[in-house]
C-alpha positions in Angstrom: -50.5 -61.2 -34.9 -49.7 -65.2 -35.2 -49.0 -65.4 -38.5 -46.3 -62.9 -38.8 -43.5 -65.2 -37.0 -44.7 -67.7 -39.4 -44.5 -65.4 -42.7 -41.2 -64.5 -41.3 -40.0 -67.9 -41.6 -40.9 -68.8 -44.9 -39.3 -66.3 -46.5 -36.1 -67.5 -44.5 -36.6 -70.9 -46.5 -37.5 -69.4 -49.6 -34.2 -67.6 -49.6 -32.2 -70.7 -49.1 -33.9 -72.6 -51.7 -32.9 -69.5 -54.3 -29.1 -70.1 -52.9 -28.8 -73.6 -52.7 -28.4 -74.5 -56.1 -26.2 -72.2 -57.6 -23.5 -75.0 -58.2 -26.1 -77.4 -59.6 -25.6 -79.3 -63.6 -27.9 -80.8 -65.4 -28.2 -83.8 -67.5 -27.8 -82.6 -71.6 -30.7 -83.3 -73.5 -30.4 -85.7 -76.7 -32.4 -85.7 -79.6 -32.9 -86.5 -83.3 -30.5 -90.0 -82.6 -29.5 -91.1 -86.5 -27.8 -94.5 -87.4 -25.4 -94.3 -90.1 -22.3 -96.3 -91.7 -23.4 -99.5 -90.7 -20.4 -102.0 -92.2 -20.0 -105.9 -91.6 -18.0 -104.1 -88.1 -19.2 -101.2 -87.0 -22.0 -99.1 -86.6 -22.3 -95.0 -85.7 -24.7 -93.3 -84.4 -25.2 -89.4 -84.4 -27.7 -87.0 -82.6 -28.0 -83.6 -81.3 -27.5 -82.5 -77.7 -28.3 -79.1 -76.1 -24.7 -78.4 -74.8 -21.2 -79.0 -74.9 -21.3 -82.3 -73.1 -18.1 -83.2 -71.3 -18.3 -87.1 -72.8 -20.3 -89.1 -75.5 -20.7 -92.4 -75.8 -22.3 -95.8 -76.9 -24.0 -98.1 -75.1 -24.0 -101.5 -76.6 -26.5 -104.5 -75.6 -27.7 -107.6 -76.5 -30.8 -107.5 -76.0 -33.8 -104.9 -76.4 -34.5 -104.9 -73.0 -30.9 -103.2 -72.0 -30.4 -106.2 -69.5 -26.9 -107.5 -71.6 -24.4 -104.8 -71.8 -21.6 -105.4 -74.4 -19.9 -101.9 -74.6 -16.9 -102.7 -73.3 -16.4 -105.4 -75.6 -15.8 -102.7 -77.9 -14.0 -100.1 -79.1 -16.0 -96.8 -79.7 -14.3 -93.9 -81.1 -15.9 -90.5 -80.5 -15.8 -88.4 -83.5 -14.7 -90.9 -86.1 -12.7 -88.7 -88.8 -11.1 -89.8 -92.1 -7.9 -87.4 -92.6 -8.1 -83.9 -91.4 -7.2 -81.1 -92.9 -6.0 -82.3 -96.1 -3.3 -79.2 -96.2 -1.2 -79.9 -93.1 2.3 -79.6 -93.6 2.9 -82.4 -91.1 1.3 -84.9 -88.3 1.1 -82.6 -85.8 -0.7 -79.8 -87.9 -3.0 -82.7 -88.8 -3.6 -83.7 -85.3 -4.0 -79.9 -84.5 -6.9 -79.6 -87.5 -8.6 -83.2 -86.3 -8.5 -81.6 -82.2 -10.1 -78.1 -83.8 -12.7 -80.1 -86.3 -13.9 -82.1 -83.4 -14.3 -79.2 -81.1 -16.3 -77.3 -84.4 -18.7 -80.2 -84.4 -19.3 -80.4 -80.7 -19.9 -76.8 -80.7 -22.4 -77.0 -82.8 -24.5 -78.9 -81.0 -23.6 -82.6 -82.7 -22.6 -85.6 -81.4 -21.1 -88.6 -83.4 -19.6 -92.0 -81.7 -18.9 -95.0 -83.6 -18.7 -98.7 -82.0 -16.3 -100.9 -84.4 -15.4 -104.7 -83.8 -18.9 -106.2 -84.5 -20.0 -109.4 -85.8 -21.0 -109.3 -89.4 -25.3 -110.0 -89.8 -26.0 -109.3 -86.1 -28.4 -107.7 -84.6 -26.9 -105.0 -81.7 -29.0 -102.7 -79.5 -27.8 -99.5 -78.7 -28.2 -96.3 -76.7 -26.8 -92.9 -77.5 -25.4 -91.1 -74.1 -24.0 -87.7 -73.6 -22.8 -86.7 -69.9 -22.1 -83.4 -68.6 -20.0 -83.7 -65.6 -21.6 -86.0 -63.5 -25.2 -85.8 -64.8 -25.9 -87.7 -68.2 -28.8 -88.8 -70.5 -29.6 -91.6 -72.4 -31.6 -91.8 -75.9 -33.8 -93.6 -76.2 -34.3 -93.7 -72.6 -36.7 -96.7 -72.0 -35.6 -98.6 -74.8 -32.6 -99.1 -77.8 -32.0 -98.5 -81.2 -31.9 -101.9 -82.8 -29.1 -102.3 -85.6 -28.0 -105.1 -87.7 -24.6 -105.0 -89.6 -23.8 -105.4 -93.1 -23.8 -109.1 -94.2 -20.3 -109.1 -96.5 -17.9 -106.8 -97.9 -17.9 -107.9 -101.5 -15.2 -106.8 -104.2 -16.3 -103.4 -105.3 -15.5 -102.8 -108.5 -16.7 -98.6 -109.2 -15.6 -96.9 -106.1 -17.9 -94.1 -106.3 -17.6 -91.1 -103.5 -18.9 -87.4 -103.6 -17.0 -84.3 -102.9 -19.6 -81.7 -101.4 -18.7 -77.8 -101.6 -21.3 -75.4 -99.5 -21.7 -72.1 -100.0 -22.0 -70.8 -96.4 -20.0 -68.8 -93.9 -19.5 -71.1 -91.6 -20.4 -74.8 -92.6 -17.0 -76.4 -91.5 -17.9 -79.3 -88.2 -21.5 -80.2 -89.8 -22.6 -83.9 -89.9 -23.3 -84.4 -93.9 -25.3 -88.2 -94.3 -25.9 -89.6 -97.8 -28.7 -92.3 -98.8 -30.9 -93.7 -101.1 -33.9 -95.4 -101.8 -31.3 -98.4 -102.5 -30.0 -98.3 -99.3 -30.8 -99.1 -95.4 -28.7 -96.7 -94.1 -26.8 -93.5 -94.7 -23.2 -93.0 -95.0 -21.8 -90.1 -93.3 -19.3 -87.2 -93.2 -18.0 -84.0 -91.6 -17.3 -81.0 -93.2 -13.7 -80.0 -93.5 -12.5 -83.7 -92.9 -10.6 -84.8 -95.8 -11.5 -82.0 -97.5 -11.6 -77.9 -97.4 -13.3 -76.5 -94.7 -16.6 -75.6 -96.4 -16.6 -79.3 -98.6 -17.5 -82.8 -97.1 -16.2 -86.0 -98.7 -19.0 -89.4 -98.3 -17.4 -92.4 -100.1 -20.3 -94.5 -101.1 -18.3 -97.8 -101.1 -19.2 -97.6 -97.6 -23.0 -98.1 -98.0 -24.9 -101.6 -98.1 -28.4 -102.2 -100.2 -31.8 -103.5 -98.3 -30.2 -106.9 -98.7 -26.7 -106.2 -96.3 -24.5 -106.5 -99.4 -22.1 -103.7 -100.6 -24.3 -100.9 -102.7 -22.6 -100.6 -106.6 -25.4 -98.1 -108.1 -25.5 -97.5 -111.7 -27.4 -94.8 -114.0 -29.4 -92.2 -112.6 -29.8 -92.7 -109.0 -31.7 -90.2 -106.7 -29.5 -89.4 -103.8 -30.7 -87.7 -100.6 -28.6 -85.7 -98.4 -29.2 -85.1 -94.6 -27.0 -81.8 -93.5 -27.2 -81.5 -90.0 -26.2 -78.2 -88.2 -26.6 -78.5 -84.9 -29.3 -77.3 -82.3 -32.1 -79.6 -84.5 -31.0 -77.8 -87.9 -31.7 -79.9 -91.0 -31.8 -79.6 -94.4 -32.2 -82.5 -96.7 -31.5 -81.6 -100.7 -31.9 -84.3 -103.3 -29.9 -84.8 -105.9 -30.3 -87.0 -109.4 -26.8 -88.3 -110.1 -25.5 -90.6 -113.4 -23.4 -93.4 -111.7 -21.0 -94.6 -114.4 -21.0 -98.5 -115.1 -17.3 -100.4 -115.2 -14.3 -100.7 -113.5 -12.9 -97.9 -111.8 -10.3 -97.4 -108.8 -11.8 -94.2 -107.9 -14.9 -91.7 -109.1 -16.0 -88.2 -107.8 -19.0 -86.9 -108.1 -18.5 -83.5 -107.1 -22.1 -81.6 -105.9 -22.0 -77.4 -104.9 -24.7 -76.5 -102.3 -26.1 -73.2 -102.1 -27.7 -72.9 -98.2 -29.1 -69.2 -97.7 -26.0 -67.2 -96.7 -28.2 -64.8 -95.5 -30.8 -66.4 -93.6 -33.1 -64.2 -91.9 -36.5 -65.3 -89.9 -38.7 -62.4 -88.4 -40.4 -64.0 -85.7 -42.2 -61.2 -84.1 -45.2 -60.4 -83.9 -46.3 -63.8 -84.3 -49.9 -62.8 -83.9 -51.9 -59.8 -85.0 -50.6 -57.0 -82.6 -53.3 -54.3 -81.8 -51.7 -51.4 -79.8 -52.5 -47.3 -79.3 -48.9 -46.5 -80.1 -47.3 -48.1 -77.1 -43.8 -49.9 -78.0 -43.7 -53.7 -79.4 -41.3 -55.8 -79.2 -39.9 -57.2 -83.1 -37.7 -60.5 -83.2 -36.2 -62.3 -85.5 -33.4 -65.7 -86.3 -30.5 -64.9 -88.4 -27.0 -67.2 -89.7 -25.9 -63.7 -91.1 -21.9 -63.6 -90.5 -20.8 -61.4 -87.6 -19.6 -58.8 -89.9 -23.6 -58.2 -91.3 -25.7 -56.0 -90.0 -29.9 -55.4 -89.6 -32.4 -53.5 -91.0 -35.9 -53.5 -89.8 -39.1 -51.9 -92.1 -42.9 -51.3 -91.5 -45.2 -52.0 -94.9 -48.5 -51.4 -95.2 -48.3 -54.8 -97.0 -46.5 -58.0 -96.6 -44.7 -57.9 -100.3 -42.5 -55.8 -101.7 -40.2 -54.6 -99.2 -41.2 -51.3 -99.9 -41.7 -49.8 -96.5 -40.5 -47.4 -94.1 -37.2 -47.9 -91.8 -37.8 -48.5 -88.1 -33.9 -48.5 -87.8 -30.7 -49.8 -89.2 -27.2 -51.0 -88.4 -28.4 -53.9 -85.9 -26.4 -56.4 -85.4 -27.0 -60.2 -86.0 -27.7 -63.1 -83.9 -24.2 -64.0 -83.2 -25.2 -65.8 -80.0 -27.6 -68.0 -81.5 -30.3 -67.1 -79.0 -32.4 -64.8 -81.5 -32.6 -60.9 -81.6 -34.5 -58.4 -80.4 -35.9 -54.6 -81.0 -38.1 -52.4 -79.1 -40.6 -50.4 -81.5 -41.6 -47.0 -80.6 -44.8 -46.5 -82.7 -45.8 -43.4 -80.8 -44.6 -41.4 -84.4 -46.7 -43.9 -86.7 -49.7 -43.1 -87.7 -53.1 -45.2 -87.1 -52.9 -48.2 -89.8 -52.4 -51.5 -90.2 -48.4 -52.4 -90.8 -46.4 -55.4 -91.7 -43.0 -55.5 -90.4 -39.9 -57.3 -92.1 -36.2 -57.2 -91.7 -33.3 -57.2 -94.1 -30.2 -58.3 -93.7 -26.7 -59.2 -96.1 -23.7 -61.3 -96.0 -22.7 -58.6 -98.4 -24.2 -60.5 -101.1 -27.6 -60.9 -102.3 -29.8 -59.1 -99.2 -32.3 -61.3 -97.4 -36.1 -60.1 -96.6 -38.6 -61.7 -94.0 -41.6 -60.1 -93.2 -42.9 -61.0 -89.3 -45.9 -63.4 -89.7 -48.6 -61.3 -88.6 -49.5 -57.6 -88.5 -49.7 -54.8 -86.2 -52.6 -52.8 -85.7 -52.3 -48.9 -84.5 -55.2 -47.1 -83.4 -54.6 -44.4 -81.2 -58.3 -42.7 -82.6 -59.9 -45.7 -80.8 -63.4 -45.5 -81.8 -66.5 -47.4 -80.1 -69.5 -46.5 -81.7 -71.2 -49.7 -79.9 -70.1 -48.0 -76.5 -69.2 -51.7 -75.5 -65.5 -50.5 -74.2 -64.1 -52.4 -77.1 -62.3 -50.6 -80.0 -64.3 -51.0 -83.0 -60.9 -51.7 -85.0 -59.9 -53.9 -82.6 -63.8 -55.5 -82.9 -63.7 -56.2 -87.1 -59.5 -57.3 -87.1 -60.6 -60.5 -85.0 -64.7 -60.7 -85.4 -65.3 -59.3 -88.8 -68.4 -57.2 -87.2 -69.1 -55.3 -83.6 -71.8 -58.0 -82.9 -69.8 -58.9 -79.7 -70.8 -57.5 -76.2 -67.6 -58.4 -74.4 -69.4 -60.6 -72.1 -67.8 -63.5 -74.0 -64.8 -65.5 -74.0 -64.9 -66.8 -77.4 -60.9 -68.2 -77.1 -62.0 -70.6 -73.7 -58.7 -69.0 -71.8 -60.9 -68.1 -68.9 -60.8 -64.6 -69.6 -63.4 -62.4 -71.3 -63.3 -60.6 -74.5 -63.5 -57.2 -73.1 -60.5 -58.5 -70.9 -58.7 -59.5 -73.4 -58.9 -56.0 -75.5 -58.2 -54.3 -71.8 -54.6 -56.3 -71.5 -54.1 -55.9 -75.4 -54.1 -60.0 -75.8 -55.6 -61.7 -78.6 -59.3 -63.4 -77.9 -59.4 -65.6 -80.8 -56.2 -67.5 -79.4 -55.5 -68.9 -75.9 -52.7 -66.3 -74.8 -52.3 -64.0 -71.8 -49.7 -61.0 -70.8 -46.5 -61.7 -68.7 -45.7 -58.3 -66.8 -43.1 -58.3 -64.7 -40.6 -55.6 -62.8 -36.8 -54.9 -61.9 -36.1 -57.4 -60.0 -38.1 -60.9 -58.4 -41.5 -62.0 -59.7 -43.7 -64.5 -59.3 -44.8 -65.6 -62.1 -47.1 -68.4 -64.4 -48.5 -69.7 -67.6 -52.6 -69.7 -67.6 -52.1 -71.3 -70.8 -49.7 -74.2 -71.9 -47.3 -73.3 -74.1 -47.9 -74.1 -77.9 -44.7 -74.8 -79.0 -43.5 -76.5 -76.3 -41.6 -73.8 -74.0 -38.2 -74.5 -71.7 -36.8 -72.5 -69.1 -33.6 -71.9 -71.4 -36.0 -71.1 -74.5 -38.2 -68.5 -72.2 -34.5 -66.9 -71.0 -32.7 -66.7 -74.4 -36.1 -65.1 -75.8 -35.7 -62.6 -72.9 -31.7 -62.0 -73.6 -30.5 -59.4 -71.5 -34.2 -58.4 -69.9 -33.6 -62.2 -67.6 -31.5 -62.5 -65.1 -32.6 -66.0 -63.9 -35.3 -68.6 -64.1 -36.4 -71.2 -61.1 -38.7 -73.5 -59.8 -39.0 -75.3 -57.1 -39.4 -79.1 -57.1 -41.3 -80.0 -54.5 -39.9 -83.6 -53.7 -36.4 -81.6 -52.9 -37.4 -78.5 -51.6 -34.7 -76.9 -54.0 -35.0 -75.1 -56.4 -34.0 -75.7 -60.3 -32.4 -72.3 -61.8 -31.9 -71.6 -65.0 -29.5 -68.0 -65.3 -28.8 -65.8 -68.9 -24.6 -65.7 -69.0 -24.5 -62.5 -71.4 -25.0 -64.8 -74.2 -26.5 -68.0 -73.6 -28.5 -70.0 -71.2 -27.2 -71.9 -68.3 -27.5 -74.4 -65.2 -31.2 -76.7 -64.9 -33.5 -77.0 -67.8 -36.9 -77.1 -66.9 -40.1 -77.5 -69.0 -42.4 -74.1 -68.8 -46.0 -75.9 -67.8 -49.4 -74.3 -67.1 -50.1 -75.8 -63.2 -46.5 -74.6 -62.1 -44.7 -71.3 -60.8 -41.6 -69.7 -61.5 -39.4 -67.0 -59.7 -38.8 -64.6 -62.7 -36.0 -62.3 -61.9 -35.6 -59.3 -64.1 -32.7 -56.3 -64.7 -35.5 -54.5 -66.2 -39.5 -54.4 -66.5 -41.1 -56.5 -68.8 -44.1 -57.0 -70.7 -45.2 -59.2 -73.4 -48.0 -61.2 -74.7 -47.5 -65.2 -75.1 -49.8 -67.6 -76.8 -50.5 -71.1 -76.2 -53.5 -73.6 -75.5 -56.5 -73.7 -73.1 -54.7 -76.2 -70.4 -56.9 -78.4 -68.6 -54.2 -79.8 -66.2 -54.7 -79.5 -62.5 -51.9 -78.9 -60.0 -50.8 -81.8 -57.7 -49.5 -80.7 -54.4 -47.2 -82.4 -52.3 -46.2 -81.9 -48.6 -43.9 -78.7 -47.7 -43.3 -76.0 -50.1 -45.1 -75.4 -53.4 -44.7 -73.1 -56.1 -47.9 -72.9 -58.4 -50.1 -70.8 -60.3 -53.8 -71.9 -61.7 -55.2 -72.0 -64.8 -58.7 -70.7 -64.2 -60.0 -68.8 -61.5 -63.7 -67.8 -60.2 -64.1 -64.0 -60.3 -63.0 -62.4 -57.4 -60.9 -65.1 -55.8 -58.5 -64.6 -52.8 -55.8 -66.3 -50.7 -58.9 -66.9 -48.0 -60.8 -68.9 -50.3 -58.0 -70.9 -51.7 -56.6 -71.7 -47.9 -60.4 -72.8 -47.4 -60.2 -74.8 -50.6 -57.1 -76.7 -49.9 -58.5 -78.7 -47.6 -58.5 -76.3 -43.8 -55.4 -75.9 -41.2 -55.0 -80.0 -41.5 -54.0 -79.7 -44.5 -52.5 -76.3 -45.7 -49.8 -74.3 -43.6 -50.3 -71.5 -45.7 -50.2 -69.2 -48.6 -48.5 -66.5 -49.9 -47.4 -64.3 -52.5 -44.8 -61.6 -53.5 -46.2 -58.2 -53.7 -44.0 -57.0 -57.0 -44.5 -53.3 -56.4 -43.2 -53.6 -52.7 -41.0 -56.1 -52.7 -42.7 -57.6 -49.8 -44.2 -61.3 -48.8 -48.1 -61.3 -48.3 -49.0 -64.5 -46.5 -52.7 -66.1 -45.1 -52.7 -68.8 -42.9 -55.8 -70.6 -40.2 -56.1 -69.3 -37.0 -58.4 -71.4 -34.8 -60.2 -72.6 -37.8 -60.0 -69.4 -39.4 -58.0 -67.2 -42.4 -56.1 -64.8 -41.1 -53.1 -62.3 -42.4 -53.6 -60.9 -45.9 -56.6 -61.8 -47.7 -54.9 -60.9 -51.2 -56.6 -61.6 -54.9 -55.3 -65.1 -56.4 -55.2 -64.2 -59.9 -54.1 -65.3 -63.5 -50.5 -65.0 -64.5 -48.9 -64.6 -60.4 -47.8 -67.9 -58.6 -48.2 -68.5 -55.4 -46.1 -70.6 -52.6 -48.3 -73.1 -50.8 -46.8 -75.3 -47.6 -49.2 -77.9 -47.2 -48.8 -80.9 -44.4 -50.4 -83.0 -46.6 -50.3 -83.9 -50.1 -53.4 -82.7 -52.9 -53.8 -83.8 -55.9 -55.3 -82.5 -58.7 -56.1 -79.4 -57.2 -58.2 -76.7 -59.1 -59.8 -73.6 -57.7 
């Protein structure tokens, strides 16, 4: 049989593209870049970045184009701090608490850098840059931040600076920025630097008006603060303060925050849920203190917290990745349930019910005989008008389907299933939010082993792997006209929404990992070889049988398909070796 040898050898490949990379970094990823603390001298600039990068840094021009570097005719210090820990006995205990406050910020996803020996009222373009061994990024990437410094420092005669206290378990390394409407730019602190470890000290003498000149406010003045957290956490308070007028050495204005302590965010079900008493998965976000623990409810509304335990003593999302709970509702009775969670920091007990219901109907009644539930026909029509025959959400899959994989078909969505062990895997839909490879693996937790792709202009593949508590190696963005190798410790199956994708898959020589968005009924791996182009252009195809374990491949023979003809369908990927490029390839 020719195409055996050829099978054979592919999956040779295939294994040394899953090995190769195992060593591999990748380059952080910066966002939400701030300027603040713009003097007559320096300038700092803060942003978030999605790991513990090894180095940050300024990059200094001078000129929007990036074409005049001036960084190193500068000094940039990374993590600026004012004092410390304000109760060290001696140097070396301060230099201890400065070491273990920049470390707090950089865990927490935050980056700050300050350049300092600039030329007062001049205009500097700048680049924030994290590097993590030797891959780094860039922000903005093909362009720069454009910053001009203070005109003067003038005599100021009220130095005015506020002491912030918050009220959380662990605010100590957050980036704290002030400003007004007065003001062209913020002034900025870190919590525990200068101060206690849950206060912030921002000395306004620092900040400039619109016009470059030192800022002396007096009377009521709205003030706005930024607090950043880390990982694109934000929340932004404003305050009315009374600035005294007249001379004065020194003035606190002292300000106590109250963040939720107990934060709780019940994320699933996201969508109305319709099941016959199978098990659903519940999630939910937490910043409960390590020591707090879970409770999750089912209501039969979404008020009150009033409802029935599904189980307690969980614990929180230490990890920062989210939380999960399998729900047996084979005991619950046919209704209509909302499901919230509780949780404490041993105060006041936080409630968040999951955004949308779930439906159990075990009875299953179709009085239309049109295979569809009739519960399941007036929770997303209103009526049992609809024959099935429709696909009223555009995902290329009918509504009778769509009640037949338990998916929703009012929104694009479709149902990832996947076993113990390797799958082969895509999105039919495009992922609404946006959707990475570390994103898809922390949602899994303990269910994902690894994440890859392969990127075709390397023949390697990118991999993405679940630690025990976080996500690591390549980053990758989850798109509707790729593949992925999905490896599991245990079977899977969930429902994931998103957005009717257009896109079309471009191919290029060698190997391919892909899976299609729409497919005619009845499709197969002989069609799509034929489709491709014929044995000029396509090698062959193949897939991964997940309930053997085994590689099913087609390839031409004399003109002609031959090996196994197997259905192409929605949600598998398939690997293509072409011998010539195709673009925008559809089915």
């Amino acid at each position: 049989m020719s195409w055996t040898p050829y099978r054979s050898g592919l999956v040779v490949a295939l294994a040394l593209l899953v090995i190769a990379p195992a060593a591999w970094a990748v380059a952080p990823v910066i966002t939400d870049v701030e300027v603040a603390d713009v003097t007559t001298s320096s300038i700092t600039l803060i942003w978030d970045v999605d790991q513990n990068p090894t180095a940050d840094s300024i990059r200094v021009f001078g000129d929007a184009a990036a074409t005049v570097d001036l960084t190193t005719d500068y000094e940039l210090i990374v993590m600026p701090l004012i004092g410390g820990d304000p109760t060290a006995v001696d140097e070396l205990a301060n230099l201890d608490s400065r070491n273990a406050l920049k470390a707090a910020t950089s865990g927490k996803g935050l980056a700050r850098v300050a350049v300092r020996g600039l030329t007062p009222a001049t205009t500097y373009y700048l680049r924030a840059r994290s590097a993590a061994g030797a891959d780094s990024a860039e922000s903005p990437a093909a362009s720069t931040i454009e910053v001009t410094t203070a005109n003067v420092n003038s005599f100021i005669t009220r130095s005015q600076q506020l002491r912030l206290r918050f009220e959380h378990p662990d605010p100590t390394g957050w980036v704290v920025l002030a400003t007004s409407p007065d003001t062209q730019y913020s002034v900025s602190g870190v919590v525990g630097d200068g101060a206690l470890s849950n206060e912030a000290f921002l000395n306004l003498a620092q900040m400039f008006d619109l016009t470059g000149n030192n800022w002396e406010p007096v009377g009521e003045t709205t003030v706005t603060l930024r607090i950043r957290e880390g990982g694109g956490s934000l929340t932004s308070p404003s305050f009315d303060i009374t600035f005294i007028d007249g001379f004065a050495v020194g003035i606190y204005y002292d300000i106590d925050i109250s963040l939720p302590a107990a934060l709780l965010e019940m994320i699933l079900p996201a969508s109305l849920t319709y099941t016959e008493g199978e098990t659903i998965i519940l999630a939910w976000l937490d910043e409960l203190a390590p020591t707090s623990q879970v409770a999750l409810y089912f209501d039969t509304d979404d008020t009150g917290a009033d409802g029935t335990q599904i189980v307690a003593g969980l614990d929180p999302d230490v990890d920062g990745a989210g939380e999960s709970y399998s729900w047996d509702t084979s005991t619950v009775a046919d209704g209509v349930y909302w499901v919230y969670a509780q949780g404490s920091n041993g105060g006041p007990v936080s409630t968040s019910y999951a955004p949308a219901p779930v439906a159990i109907d075990r009875a299953g009644l179709d009085a239309d005989v049109d295979t569809m539930a009739d519960l399941w026909e007036q929770l997303f029509f209103g009526d049992l008008s609809n024959d099935g025959t429709v696909d009223t959400d555009l995902d290329g899959r009918a509504d009778a389907l769509e009640y037949a994989d338990r998916t929703i078909p009012i929104q694009p969505d479709f149902r990832l299933r996947g076993v113990a062990g390797l799958n082969f895997v895509s999105w039919p839909v495009a992922p609404a939010p946006s959707l990475t490879s570390a994103d898809l693996i922390s949602q899994l937790g303990g269910i994902a082993e690894s994440i890859q792709r392969i990127d075709n202009p390397t023949q390697l593949a990118e991999t993405t792997t679940w630690d025990g508590g976080s996500a690591a190696g390549a980053v990758f963005p989850i798109v509707a006209e790729e593949g992925y190798m999905l490896r599991l410790a245990q079977a899977y199956d969930g429902v994931y929404a998103g957005l009717v994708s257009t896109a079309d898959a471009d191919l290029g020589v060698g190997v391919n990992l892909v899976g299609f968005n729409a497919l005619p009924s009845g499709y197969s791996a002989y069609q799509l070889l034929v489709a491709l182009g014929g044995d000029a252009v396509v090698a062959s195809v193949a897939r991964l049988d997940p309930d053997t374990g085994r590689f099913e491949s087609a390839i031409f023979s004399g003109g002609d398909p031959v090996g196994f003809d197997f259905s192409v369908l929605q949600g598998e990927s398939y690997l293509i070796h072409l011998n010539q490029a195709v673009n925008g390839f559809a089915p």
